[in-house]
DRENDRENVO-555565 format. One record per atom (N, C-alpha, C): x, y, z. Coordinates in steps of 0.02 Angstrom, whole numbers, plus 50000, padded with zeros to 5 digits. Layout:
% DRENDRENVO-555565
XYZ...
END
This chain:
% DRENDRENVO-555565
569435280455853569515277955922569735270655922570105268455978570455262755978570005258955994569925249856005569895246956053569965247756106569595246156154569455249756241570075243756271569945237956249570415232756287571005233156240571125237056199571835237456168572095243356229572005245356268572135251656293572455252256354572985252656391573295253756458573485261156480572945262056534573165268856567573625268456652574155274356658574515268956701575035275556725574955278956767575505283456819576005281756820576895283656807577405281656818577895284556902577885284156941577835288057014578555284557059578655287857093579265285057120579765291757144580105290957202580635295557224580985297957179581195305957184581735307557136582305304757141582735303757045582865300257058583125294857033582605291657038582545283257029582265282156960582275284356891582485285856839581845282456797581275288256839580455287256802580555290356723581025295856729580855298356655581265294056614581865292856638582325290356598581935280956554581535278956604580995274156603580765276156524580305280956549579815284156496579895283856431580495288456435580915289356349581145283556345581405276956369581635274256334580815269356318580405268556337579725264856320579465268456259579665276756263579225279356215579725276656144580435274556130580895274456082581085267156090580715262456124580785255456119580125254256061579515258256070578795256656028578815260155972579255264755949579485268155889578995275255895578745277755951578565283855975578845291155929579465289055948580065296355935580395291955894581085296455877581485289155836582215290055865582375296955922582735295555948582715293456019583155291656062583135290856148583185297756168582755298756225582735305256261583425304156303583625311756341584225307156400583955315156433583715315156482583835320456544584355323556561585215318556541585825323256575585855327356505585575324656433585855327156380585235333456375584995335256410584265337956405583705339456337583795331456309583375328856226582595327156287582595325356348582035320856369581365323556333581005317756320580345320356268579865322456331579995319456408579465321356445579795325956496580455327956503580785334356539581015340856504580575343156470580785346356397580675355256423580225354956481580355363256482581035365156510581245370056500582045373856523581855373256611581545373856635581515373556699581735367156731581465362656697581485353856714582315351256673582765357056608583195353456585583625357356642583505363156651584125366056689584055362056760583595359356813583655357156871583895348056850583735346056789583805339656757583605333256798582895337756825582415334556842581535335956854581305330856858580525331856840580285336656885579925341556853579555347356897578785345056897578585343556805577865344556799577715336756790577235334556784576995329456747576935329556685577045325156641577025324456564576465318056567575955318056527575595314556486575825311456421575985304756421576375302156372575915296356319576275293756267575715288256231576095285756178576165276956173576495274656111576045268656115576285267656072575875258056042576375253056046576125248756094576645243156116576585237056094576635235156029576525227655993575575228656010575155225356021574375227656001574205229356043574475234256107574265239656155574295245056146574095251756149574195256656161573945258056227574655262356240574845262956316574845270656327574445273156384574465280656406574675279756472575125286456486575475284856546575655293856570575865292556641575885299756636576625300456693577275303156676577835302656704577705309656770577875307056814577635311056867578365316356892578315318756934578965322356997579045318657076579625317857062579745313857121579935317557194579875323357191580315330257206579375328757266579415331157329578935332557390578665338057369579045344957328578775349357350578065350257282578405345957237577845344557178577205339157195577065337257246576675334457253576085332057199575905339457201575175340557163575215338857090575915340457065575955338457007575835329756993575935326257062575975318057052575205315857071574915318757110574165318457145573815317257089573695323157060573275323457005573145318956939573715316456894573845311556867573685304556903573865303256963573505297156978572855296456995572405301356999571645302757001571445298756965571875300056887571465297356843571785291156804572365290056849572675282756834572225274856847572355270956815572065263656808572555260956869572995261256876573745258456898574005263456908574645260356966575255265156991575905258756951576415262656935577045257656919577275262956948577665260457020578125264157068578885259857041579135266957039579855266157020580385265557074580695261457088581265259757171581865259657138582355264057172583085263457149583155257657189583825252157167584055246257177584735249557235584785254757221585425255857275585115258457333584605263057336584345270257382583725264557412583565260657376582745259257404582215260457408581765258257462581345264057462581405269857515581055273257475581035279157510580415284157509580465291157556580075293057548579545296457515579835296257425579295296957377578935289457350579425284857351578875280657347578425278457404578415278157445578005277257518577305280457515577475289357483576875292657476576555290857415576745289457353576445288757289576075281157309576545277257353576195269557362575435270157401575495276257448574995277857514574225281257451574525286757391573945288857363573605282857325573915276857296573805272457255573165269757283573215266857361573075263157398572345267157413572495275157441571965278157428571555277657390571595280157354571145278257268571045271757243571425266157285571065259457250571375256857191572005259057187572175256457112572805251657108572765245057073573055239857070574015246057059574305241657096575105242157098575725239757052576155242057046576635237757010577255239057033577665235557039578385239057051579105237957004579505241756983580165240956948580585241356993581145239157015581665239857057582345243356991582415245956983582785249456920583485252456952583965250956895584455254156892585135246256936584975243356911585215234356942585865236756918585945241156870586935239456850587215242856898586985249456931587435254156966587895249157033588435253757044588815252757097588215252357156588525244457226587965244857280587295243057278587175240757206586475238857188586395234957216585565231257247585555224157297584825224357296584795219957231583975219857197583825213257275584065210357301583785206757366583505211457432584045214657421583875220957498583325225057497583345225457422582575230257426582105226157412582015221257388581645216257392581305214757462581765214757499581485212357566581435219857592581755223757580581345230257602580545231557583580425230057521579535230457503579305225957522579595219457543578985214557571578925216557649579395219757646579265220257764578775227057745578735231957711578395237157707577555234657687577695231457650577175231157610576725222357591577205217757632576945211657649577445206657589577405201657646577905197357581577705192157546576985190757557576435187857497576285191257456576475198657455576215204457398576335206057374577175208057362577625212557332578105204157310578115200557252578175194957233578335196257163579275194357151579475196857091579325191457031579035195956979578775191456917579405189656875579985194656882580615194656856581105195256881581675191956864582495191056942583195193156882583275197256927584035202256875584245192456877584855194756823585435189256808586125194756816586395191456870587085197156879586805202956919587125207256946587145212156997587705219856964587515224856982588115229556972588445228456887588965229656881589205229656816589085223256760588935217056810588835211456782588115210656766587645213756780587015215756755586835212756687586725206156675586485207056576585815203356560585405202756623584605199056579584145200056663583635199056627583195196856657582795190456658582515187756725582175180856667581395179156719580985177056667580165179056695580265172056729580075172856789579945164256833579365161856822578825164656783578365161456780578275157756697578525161256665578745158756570579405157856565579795158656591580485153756576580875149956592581035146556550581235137956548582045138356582582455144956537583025144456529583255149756578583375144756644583415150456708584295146756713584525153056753585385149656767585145148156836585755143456846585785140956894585595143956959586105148856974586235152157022585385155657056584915156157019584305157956997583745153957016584025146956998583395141357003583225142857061583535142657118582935139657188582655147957226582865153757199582315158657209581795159657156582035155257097581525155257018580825151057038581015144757082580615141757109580155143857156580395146957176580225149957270579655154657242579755160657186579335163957175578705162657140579015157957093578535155657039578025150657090578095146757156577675142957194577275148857240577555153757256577315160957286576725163457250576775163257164576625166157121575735162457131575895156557109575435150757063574995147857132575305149857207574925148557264574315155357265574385160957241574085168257232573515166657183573765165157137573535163257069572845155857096573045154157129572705149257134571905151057182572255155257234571945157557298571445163257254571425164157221570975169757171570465166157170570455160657166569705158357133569625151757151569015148857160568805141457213569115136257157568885136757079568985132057050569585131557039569985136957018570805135057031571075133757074570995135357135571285133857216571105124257183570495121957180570305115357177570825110457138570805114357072571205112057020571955111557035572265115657074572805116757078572995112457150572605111857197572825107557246572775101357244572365098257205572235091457153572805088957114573485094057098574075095557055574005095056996573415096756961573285098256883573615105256874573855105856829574365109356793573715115556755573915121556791573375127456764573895129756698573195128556650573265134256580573635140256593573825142856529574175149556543573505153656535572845154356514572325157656519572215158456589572235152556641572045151556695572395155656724573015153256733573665160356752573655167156754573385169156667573305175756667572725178556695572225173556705571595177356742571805176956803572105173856854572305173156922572625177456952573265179656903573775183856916573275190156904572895191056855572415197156841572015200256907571375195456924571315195256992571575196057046572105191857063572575195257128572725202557127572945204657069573225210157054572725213957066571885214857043571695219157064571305220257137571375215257148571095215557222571535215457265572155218657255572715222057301573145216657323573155208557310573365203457358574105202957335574145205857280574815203057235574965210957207575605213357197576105220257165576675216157152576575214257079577035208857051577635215957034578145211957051578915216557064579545213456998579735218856963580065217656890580745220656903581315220856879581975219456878582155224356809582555228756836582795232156753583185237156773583585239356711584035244856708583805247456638583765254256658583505258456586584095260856558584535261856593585215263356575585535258356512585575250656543585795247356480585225243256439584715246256464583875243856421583985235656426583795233456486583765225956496583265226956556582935220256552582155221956580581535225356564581905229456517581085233956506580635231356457580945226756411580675221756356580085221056386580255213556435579775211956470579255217056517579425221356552579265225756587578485228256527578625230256461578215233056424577625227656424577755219456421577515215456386576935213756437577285215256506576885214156568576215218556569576505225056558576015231056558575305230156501575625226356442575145223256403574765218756417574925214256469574695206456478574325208556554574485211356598574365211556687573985217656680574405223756651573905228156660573155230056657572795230556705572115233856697571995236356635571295236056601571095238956558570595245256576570455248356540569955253856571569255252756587568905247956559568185244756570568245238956662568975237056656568935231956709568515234156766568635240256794568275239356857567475240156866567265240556793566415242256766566155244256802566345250356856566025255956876566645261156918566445266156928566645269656959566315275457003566475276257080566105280557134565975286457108565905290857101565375299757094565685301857162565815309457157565735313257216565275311857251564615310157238563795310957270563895301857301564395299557279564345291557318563895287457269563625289857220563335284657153563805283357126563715277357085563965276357044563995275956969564495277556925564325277656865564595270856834564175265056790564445260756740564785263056685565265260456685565835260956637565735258456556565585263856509565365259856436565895263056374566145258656336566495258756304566595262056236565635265056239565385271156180564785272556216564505277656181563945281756206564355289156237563835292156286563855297856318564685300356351564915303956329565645305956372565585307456445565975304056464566245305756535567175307356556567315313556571568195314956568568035319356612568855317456629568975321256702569735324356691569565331056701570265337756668570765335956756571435333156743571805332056788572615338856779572555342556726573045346256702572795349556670573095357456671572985362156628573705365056650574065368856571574585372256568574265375656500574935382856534574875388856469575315387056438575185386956363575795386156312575765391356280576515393956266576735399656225576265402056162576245395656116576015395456066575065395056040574845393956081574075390856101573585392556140574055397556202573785398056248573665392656284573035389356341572795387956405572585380856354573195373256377572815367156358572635363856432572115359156403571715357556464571895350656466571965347056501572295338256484571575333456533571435328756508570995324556512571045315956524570625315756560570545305556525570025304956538569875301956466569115297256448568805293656510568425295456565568185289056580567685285456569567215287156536566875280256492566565284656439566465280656388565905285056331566465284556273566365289756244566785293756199566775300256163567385304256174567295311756175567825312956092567165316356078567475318255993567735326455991568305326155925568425333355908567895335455892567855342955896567325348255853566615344955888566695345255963565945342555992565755347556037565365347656054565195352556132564865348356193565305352156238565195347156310565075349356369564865347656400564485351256462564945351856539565335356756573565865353956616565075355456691565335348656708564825348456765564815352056819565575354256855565605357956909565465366756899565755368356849565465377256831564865378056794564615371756781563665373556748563635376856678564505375556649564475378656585564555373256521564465376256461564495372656415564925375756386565465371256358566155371656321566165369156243566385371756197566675372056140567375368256122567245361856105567925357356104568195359356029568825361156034569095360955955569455354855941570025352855925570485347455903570645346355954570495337655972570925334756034571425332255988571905335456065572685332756039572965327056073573375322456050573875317556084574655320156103575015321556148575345324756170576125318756180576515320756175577155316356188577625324656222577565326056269577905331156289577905337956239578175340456221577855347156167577805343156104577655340356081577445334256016576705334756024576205336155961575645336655964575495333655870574975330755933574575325555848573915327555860573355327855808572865327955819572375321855813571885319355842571475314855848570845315355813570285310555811569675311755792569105311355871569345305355885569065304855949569505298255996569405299556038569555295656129569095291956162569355285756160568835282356240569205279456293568605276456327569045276356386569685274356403570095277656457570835277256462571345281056454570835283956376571275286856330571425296056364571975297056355572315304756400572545310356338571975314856327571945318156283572195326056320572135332756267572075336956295571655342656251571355348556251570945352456212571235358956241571295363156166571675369156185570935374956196571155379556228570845387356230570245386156271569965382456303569455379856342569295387256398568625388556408568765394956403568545394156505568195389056528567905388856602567985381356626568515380356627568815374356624569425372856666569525367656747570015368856776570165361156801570625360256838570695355456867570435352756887570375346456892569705342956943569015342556924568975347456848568275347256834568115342856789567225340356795567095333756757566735336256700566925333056633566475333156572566105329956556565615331656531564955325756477564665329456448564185325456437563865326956383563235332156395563025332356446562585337056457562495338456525561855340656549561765342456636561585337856672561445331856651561315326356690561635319756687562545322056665563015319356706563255320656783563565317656826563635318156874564345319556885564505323256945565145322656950565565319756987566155314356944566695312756955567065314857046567195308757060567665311057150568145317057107567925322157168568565327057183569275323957176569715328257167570555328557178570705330657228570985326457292570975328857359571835331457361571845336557379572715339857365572805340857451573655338957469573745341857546573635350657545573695351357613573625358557637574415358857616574595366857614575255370657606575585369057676576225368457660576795368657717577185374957736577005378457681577535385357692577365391257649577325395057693577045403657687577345407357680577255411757646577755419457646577255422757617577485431657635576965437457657577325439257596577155441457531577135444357477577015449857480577155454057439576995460957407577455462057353577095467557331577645470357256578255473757267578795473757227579335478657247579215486857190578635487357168578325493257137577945492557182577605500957205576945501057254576245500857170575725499457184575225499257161575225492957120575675487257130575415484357076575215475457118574865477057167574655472157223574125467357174573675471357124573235469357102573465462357033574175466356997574465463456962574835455256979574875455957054574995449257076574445443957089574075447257140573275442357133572965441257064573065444457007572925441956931573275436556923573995437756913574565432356913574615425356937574425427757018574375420957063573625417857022573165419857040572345415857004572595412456958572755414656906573245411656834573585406356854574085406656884574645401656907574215393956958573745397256982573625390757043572835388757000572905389856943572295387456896572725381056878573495381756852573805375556832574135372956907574125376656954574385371057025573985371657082573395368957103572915372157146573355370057215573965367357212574275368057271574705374757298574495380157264574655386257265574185389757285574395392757338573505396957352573835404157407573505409157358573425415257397573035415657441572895420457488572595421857543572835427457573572125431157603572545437357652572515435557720572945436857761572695434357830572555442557866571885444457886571615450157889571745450657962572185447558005572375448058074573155451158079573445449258029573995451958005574045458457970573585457157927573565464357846574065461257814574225455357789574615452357744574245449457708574685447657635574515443157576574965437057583574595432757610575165426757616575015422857548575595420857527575785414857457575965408557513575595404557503575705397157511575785392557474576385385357479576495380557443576685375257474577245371357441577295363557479578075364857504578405371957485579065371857500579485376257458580075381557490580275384057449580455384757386580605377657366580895378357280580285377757252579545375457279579025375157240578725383957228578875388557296578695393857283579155400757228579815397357243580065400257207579935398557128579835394257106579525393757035578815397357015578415398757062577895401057061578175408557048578605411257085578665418157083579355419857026579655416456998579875416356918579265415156891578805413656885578375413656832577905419556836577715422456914577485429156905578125434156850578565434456887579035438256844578985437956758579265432256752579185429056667578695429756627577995428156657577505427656628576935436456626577115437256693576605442956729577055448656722577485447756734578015454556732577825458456787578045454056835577835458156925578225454456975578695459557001579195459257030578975457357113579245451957151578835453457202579395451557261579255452857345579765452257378579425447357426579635442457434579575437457504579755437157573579345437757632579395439957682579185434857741579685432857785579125427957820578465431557853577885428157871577615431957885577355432057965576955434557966576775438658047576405433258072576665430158147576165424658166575345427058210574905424658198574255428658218574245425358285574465428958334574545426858410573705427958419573655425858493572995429158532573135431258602572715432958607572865434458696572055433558726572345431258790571825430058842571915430758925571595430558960571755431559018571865424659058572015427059139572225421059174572025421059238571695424859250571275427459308570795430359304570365431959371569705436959355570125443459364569815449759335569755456759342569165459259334569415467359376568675470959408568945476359352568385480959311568685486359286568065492459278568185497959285567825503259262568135508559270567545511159228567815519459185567075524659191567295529959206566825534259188566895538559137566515539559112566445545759040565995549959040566605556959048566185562159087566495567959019565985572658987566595576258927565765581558930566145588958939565615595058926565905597458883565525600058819565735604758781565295610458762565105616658786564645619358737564045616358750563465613358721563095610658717562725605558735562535601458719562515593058753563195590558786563245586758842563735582158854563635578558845564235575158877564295565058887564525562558932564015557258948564295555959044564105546459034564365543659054564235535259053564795532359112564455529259166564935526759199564835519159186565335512659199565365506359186565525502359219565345496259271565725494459308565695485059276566165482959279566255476159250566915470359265566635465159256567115459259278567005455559213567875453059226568065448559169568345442559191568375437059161568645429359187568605425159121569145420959118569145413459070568505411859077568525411059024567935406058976568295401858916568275394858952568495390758900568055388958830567525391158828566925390358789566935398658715567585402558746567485406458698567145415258727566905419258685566825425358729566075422958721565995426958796565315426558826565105434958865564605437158834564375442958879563875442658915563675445458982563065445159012562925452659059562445455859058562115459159081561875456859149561995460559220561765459459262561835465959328561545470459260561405477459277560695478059324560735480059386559925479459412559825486359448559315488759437559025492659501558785499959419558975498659361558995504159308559475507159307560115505859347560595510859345561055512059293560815505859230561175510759144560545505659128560135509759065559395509259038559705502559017559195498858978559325493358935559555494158873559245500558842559435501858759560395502958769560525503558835561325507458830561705500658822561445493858832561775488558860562325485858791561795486558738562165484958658562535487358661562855494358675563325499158672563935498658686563855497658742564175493158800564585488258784564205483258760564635477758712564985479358666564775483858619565025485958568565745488558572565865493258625566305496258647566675488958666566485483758707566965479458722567245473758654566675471858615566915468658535567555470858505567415478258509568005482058473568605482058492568435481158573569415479758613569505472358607569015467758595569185461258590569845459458521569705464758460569905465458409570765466958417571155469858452571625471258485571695472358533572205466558577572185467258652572815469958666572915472158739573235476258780574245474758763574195470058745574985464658746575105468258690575005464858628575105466658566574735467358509574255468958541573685472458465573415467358436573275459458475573045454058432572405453358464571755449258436571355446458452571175443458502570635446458562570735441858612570145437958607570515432958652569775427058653569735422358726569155418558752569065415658796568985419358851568645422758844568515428358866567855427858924567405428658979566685430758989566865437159029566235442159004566435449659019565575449759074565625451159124564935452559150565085460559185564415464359145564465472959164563735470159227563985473259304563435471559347563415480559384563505484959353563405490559405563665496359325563305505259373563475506859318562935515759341563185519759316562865527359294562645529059249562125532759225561995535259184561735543559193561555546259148561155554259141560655553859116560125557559145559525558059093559665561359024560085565859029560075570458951560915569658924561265567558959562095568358937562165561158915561795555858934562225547058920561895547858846562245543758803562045541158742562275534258722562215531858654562685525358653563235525558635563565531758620564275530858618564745533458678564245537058722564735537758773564775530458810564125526658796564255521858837564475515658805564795517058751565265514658697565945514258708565895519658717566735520858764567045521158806566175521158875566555518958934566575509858945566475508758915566315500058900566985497458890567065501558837567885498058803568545501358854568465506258871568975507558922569055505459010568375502259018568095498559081568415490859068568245487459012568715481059002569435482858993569685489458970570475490058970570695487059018570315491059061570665492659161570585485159172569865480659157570155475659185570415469559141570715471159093571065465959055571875467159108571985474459101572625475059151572715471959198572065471459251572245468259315571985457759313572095456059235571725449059244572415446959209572915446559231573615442959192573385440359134573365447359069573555443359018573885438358977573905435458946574405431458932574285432458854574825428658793575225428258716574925420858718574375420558645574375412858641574505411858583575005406958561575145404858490574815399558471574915399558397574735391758359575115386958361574705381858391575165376258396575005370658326575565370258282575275365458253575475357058248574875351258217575055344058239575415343358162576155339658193576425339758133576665330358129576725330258064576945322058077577575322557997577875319258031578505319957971578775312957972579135309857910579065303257878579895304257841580365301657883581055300557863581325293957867581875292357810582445286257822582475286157910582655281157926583015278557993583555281158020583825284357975584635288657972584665293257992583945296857986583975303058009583455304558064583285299958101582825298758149583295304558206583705305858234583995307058272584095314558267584335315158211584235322258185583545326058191583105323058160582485325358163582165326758243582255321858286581915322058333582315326658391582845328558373583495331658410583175340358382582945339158313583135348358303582135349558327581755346258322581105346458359581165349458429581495346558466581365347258540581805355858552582145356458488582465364158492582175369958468581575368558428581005370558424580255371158453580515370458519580065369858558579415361658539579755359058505578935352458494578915348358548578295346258547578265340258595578005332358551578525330358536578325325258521577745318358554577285318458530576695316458544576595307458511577005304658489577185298758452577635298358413578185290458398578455286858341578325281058328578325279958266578105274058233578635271358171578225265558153578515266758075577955263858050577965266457985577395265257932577675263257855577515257657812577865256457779578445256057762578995253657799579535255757799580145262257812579705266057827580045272557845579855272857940580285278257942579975280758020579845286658039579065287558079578515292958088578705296358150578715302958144578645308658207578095310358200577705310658266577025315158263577205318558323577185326858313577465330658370576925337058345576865338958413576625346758423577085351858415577255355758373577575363158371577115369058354577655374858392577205380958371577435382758322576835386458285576975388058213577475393058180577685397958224578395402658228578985399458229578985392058241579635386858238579645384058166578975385458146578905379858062578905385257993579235389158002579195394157970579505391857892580185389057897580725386557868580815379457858580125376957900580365371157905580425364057831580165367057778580275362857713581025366457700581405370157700581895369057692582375366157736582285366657798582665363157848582695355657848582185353457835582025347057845582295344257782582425346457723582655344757662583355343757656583765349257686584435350457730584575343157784584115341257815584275336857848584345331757831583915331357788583765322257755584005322757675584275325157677584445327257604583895326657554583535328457554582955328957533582415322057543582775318557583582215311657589581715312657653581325317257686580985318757714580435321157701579875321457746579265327657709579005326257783578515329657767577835332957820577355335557795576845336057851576295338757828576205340857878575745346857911575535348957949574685355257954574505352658004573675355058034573655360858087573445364058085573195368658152572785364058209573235363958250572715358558330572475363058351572985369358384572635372858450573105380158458572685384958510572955389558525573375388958586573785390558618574245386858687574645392558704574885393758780575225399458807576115399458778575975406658770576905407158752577135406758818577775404058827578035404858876578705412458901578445414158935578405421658975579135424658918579715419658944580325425358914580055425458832579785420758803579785422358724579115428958714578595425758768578195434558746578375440058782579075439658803579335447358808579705449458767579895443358736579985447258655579355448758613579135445558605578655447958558578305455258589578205455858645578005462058678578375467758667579015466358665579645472858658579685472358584579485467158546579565468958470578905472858430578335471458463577805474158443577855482658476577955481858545578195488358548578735493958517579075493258501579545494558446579355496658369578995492058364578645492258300577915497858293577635498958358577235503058363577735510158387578335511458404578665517058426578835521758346579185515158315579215518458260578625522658188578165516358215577505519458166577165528358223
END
């Protein structure tokens, strides 16, 4: 095991793109990692290496990476910049020290870095930024400059390093706070930052603020603890200058990550699910938290990890806190994309992984025994987009729910479900190209063919008036009859269904009254419109017949449910859909677009804003409009958009659209 303060753990995150992997490989083949350069277009990348990620020749999964940087060793984990991978970027920063958000110099920011900046912030973890790719055509390391300080404050986002040259003329970088030998053209923003810098630096702490407004000249110890401080208490996201393309900037860039970066002991504790806290120790008892699991061809099911305090040895046994089981560790491995080394042991920081782990998943915490605690959850968004699955063989329904369990063990942003209002199997994800990978891998892996369907929206129905209704049930056969008469009123109830009895004089017994209901529960289950669920309902039965020897409880079962028929008929039913609250986060460019194809979807936009630099829709739509909507919205913004969306409320269709749905459900019942 290493030194704990030799150690940098550290998320690489940023819009697709903006050339996180291309970053990666060249850090992993600047520290003598590999011994050649990865390249993504050439598809060698050490961290884009499955066929899935070379053929799209871009990041799908997260890679867990690790080299030794002059007397650091550095763990890092190259993320997907892609919306619909979300989960793949979530998870890795759980267990990140640091975010280093990656900004193209031409594109800006945008809306993957906005979200990776928003989880950082969540979770509490010190920032960094690269503005990358300074040689390309249109580059304007100033524009985005002042794009992250209006987003993100312009005491905060304060560059430690300033390109030399622009576009093709691109050839250095130079640190304003260690170098002497600045060009000209340079000096008076070299100044500007470095007084930005050393005013931060100062404001950290009483005795330096003292020292420094006195104009005594602070140590470079002093410096590095100042700049350290700011940095982690959010005041300062010192901003670096580079092109990975002609490997200028990243020198420094590495040297920073050695010198600024957090260590893994720094924050000497960390919150618990339960809101305790655990102290952070640099040996003793293991504490790790599984952020990844993938099936490999060769190995089967590896589980991926980081140390957070203690230290976790090969050939140990460990206790996973959330399934109450005890696990069998064989060889932890160190991973460089399919590159595997084996270890003795890990501490904190350190991002291991253990193969064949047999009750072991995402999000779950390890130690050493049953009276560790567990580690904060991995909070993942809800799914954006559904489709109604089934097999294209009949019987092999079961073969897919095996498949799917399997699959959303390595992406819990995948999740089956039946919706039992429908009789469908809906597959949910963050967006078509995310689901379509899911269902190549049923195929590939499962060997189960399956067909995608949008699926059936679970309307309701309710009424809009009072109604009077009854039925008598009168039936001789042979033997015993059946006789039950029913008389009853129905009306809104905003509170939900409500029944009441206000049967008087004995004219249906009391034991018949359950019955009664019963018969009406069951029509609640499919209503009169289209066979959906009704609700908001109050049903009061106040009159009524019975027999001494012919009533029972199912005649009066059935005159119950055919007594609310009659008066659901005469109480203007109405079609209620889901409305859901949606908020979506686009460039400025496409503000117009967006809010133009909303209002054609029936939304009601309910607010705009802007938030970090981008600009916010928060609109109401019904959920039969959002069907498509991750691919539409991707189409629009060329992929620089996203959303998320909630269930608010149930709300009336309006008349011509539920006469379609009325003539389509009817139809659909002509033919069955």
């Amino acid at each position: 095991m290493e030194k704990v303060s030799e150690t940098r753990n550290f998320v690489v995150a940023g819009h697709s793109g903006c050339g996180k992997t291309s970053l990666c490989d060249l850090m992993l083949f600047k520290s003598g990692a590999v011994e050649r350069l990865g390249s993504v277009d050439q598809k060698t990348s050490v961290s884009d290496y499955t066929p899935e990620e070379q053929e799209k020749q871009a990041s799908i999964y997260s890679s867990p990476l690790n080299c030794t940087w002059k007397d650091k060793n550095l763990f890092f984990v190259d993320t997907p910049g892609y919306a619909e991978f979300i989960g793949e970027t979530i998870a890795p920063m759980s267990i990140a020290d640091s975010l280093l958000l990656v900004v193209d110099a031409v594109d800006g920011l945008q809306v993957g870095s906005t979200r990776a900046w928003k989880i950082a912030r969540r979770l509490n973890i010190p920032r960094f930024i690269l503005i990358n790719r300074i040689d390309r055509d249109r580059a304007d390391f100033k524009t985005v400059l002042a794009q992250l300080q209006e987003a993100y404050g312009k005491t905060v986002c304060v560059p430690v390093t300033l390109p030399v040259g622009q576009e093709g003329d691109f050839s250095a970088v130079v640190n304003v706070l260690r170098d002497t030998d600045i060009p000209e053209e340079l000096a008076a923003d070299a100044a500007k930052y470095k007084e930005m810098l050393m005013d931060t630096i100062a404001e950290s702490d009483e005795a330096l603020m003292e020292k420094y407004l006195e104009g005594e000249e602070l140590t470079d110890a002093e410096i590095a603890t100042g700049l350290y401080t700011a940095i982690m208490s959010g005041d300062l996201v010192p901003v670096y200058a580079a092109s990975t393309a002609k490997d200028i900037g990243v020198t420094k860039l590495m040297d920073s990550i050695n010198n600024l970066f957090p260590g893994p002991l720094t924050k000497g504790k960390v919150i618990l699910a339960d809101d305790s806290e655990l102290k952070l120790a640099a040996t003793g008892a293991p504490v790790a938290k599984v952020f990844k699991c993938v099936v490999d061809p060769f190995i089967g099911q590896l589980t991926f990890f980081k140390v957070v305090s203690g230290e976790l040895k090969s050939d140990s046994e460990c206790y996973n806190v959330n399934t109450s089981t005890k696990e069998r560790l064989g060889s932890i491995l160190l991973l460089n994309g399919k590159n595997q080394k084996s270890t003795a042991s890990l501490g904190p920081g350190c991002i291991g992984a253990i193969a064949k782990l047999k009750n072991t998943h995402i999000g779950n915490t390890l130690g050493a025994g049953s009276s560790t605690k567990e580690l904060s959850p991995i909070v993942f968004p809800n799914p954006v987009m559904s489709y109604a699955i089934s097999p294209t063989k009949n019987g092999e329904e079961d073969k897919i729910a095996q498949g799917l369990h399997k699959l959303s063990e390595s992406d819990p942003t995948v999740i089956l479900k039946r919706q039992d209002e429908t009789h469908e199997m809906l597959l949910a994800g963050m967006g078509d190209q995310h689901l379509a990978q899911i269902v190549k891998k049923l195929k590939e892996q499962y060997k189960v063919n399956v067909k995608l369907e949008t699926p059936k929206i679970a309307y309701r129905e309710t009424i809009t008036m009072n109604g009077e209704g009854h039925y008598k049930h009168k039936k001789q056969t042979g033997g015993a009859g059946q006789f039950a008469e029913v008389y009853l009123r129905i009306e809104p109830s905003p509170d939900g269904y409500e029944f009441q009895n206000k049967v008087v004089g004995g004219n249906i017994p009391k034991n018949f009254i359950p019955a009664i209901e019963k018969g009406i529960v069951s029509t609640l289950e499919a209503g009169p419109l289209v066979g959906c669920k009704v609700e908001n309902i109050k049903v009061t039965v106040y009159d009524g017949k019975h027999h001494p020897v012919d009533s029972n409880e199912m005649a009066f079962k059935i005159a119950g449910r055919m007594a609310f028929r009659d008066a659901m008929a005469k109480a203007k039913p109405v079609i209620l859909e889901p409305v859901m609250k949606v908020k979506i986060t686009v460039p400025n460019d496409y503000m117009g677009d967006v809010t133009g194809d909303l209002n054609h979807k029936r939304g009601r936009i309910s607010g705009m804003g802007t938030e970090e630099g981008l600009q916010v829709v928060n609109a109401d739509v019904p959920l039969v409009e959002m069907s498509k909507y991750a691919t539409e919205l991707r189409s629009m913004t060329q992929g620089r958009g996203v959303f998320k969306m909630d269930f608010e409320r149930y709300e009336q269709v309006p008349s011509n659209i539920a006469s379609e749905i009325i003539a389509r459900h009817q139809a659909e019942q002509d033919e069955d």
